[in-house]
C-alpha positions in Angstrom: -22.4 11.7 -12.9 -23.1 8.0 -12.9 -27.6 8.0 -12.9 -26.9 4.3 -14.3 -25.1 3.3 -11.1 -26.8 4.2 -8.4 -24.2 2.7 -6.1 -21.5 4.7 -7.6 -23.7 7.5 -7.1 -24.2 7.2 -3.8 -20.7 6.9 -3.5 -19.7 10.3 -5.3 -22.4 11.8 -3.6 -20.6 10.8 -0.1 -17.2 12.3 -1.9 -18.6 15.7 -2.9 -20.4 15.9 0.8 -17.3 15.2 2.8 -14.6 17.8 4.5 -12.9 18.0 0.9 -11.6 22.0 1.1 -13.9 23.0 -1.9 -13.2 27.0 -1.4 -9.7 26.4 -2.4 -10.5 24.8 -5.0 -13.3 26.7 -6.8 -12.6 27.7 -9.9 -9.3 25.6 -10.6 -8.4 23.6 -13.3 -7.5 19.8 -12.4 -5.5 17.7 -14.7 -6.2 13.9 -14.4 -3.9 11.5 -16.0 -5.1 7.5 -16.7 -8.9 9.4 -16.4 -10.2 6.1 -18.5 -9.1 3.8 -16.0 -10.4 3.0 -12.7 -9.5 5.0 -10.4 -8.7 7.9 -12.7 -12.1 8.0 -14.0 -14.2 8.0 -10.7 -12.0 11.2 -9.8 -13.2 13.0 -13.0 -16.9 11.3 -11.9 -16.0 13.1 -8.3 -14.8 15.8 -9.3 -18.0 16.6 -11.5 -19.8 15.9 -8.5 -18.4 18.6 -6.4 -18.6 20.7 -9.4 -22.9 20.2 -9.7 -23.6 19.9 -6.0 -21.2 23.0 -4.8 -20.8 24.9 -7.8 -17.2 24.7 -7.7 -16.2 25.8 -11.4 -13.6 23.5 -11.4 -12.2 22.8 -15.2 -11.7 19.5 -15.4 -9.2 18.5 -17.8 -9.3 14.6 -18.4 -5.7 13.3 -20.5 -6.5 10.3 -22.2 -5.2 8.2 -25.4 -8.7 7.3 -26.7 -11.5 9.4 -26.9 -13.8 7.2 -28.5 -13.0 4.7 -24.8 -13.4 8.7 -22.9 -16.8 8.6 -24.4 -17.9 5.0 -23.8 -16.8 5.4 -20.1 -18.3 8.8 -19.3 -21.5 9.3 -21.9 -23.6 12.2 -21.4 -21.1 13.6 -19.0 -18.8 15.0 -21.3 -21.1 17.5 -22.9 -22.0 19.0 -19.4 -19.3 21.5 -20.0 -16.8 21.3 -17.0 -15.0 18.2 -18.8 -12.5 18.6 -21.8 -10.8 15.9 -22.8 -7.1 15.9 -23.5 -5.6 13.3 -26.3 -2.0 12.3 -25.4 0.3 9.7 -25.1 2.3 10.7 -21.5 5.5 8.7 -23.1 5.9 12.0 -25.4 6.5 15.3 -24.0 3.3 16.9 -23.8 1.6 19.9 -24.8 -0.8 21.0 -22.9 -2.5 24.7 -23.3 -4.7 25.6 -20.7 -3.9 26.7 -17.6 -3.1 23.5 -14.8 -3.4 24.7 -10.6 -3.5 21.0 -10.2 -2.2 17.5 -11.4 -3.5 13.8 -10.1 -1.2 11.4 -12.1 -2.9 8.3 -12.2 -1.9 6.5 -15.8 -0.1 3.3 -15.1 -0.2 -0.3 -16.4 -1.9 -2.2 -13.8 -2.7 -5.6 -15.6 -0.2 -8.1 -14.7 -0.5 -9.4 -18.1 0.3 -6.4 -19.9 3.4 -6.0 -17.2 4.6 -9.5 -18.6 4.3 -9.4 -22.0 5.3 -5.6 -22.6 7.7 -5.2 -20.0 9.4 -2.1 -22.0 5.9 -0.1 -22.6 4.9 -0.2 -19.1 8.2 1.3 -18.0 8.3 3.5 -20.1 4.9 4.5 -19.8 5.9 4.7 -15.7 9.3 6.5 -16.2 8.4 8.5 -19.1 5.2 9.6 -18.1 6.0 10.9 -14.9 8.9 12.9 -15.7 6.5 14.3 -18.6 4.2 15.1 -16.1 6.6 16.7 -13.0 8.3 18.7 -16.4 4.4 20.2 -17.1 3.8 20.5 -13.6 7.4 22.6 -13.2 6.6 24.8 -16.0 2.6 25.4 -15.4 3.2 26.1 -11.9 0.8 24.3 -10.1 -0.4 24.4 -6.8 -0.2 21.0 -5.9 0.2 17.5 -7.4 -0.3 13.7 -6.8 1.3 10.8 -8.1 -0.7 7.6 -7.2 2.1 4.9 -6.7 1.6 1.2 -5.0 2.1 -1.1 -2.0 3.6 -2.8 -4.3 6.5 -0.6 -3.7 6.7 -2.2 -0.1 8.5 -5.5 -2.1 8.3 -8.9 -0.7 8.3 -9.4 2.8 9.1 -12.6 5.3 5.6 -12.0 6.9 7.7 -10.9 10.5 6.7 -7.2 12.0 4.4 -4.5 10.6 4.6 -3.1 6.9 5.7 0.3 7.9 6.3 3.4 5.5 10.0 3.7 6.1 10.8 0.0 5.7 11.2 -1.7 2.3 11.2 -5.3 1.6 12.8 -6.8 -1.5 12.2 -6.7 -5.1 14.2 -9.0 -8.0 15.3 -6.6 -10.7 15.9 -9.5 -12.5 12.1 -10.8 -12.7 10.7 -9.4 -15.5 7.3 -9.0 -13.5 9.8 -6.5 -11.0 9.3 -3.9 -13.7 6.1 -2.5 -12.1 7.3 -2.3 -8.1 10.8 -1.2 -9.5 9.3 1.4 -12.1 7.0 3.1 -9.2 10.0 2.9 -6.8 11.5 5.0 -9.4 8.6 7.4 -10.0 8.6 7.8 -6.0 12.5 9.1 -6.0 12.0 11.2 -9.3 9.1 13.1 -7.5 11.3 13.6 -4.5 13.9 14.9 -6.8 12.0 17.5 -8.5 10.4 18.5 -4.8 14.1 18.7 -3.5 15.3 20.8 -6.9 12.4 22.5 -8.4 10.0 22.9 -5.6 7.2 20.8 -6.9 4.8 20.7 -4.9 4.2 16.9 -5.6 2.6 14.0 -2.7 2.7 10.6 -3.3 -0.3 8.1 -2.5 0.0 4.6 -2.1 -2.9 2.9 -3.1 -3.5 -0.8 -1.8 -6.2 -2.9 -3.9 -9.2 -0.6 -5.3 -12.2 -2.2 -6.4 -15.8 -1.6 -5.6 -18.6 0.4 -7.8 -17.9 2.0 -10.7 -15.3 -0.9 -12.1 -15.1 -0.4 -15.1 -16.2 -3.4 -18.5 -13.4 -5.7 -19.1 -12.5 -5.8 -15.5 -10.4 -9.4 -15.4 -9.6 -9.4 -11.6 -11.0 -12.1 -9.3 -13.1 -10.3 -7.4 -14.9 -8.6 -10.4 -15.0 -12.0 -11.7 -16.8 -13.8 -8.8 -19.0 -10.2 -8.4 
């Protein structure tokens, strides 16, 4: 999955070794959204783990906007059979044939740069895409799904108490930079909407910083920086 980073390795390795209920999961197909981005990609690379070590028969269906990046990121993985890649923008509805049992919706902006200077774009891609992908997820059926949201989402605090998951600090709508917390506080309530109405079986992660193996070329962020 990653014989280049043996790091990465050891760390997908761990993943496909750990408690993860892989009977229920045999033989499923698994829709990844953002799968040329950090975290998106190492769940394909995980996923294609399980898939060699356990013989899962998962399907893994990876949605990206650029194949030619798909193919830089993942090489010789993608002709091992178990990936097919899926060319979309998630601002336009999507069509998607094959079967879906389950969705992790990880596309996003997440440079602060882009969030600055294309403030529209990454709402949209935030607003849009999600309700694209709760609409697929309504109409395939699936048995689960998870949108990866943000602390981000926690706002600004006074530094006083604990950061608790029923508390919100606040966010400026009128700071252009507010479009990321603001758009994923969004996403957040539109998932609980189509749980509440539809019965969509949708979770929501909030992810703190990721970084570690596996980050990906172009990485601008300090810590890849001073790594």
């Amino acid at each position: 999955e990653s014989p280049a980073d043996k790091y990465l390795q050891e760390d997908l390795e761990n993943i496909a070794d750990s408690n993860i209920p892989v009977e229920e999961l045999k033989g499923s197909s698994i829709l990844v959204t953002g799968a040329t981005g950090l975290v998106g990609s190492q769940m394909v690379r995980a996923l294609a783990c399980i898939n060699r070590k356990e013989n899962a028969g998962m399907k893994i269906l990876a949605l990206v906007r650029s194949p030619e990046k798909a193919r830089g990121i993942f090489g010789d993985l993608l002709d091992r059979g178990d990936i097919t890649l899926i060319v979309a923008d998630l601002k336009d509805p999507l069509c998607v044939q094959e079967n879906v049992d389950y969705i992790i919706h990880g596309a996003a902006v997440t440079t602060s740069r882009v969030m600055v200077s294309k403030p529209v774009e990454t709402i949209r891609t935030a607003i849009d895409g999600t309700g694209n992908m709760l609409e697929l997820a309504l109409t395939k059926k699936v048995k689960g799904m998870v949108y990866l949201s943000s602390m981000e989402v926690y706002g600004t605090w006074d530094g006083s108490g604990v950061v608790t998951e029923d508390k919100m600090g606040y966010v400026n709508p009128l700071v252009v930079r507010s479009n990321y917390p603001e758009s994923k506080r969004m996403c957040e309530n539109m998932c609980i909407a189509y749980l509440s109405e539809y019965h969509v079986p949708v979770r929501i992660a909030r992810l703190a910083q990721t970084f570690g193996a596996g980050i990906l070329p172009g990485e601008n962020r300090v810590f890849a920086q001073f790594a």
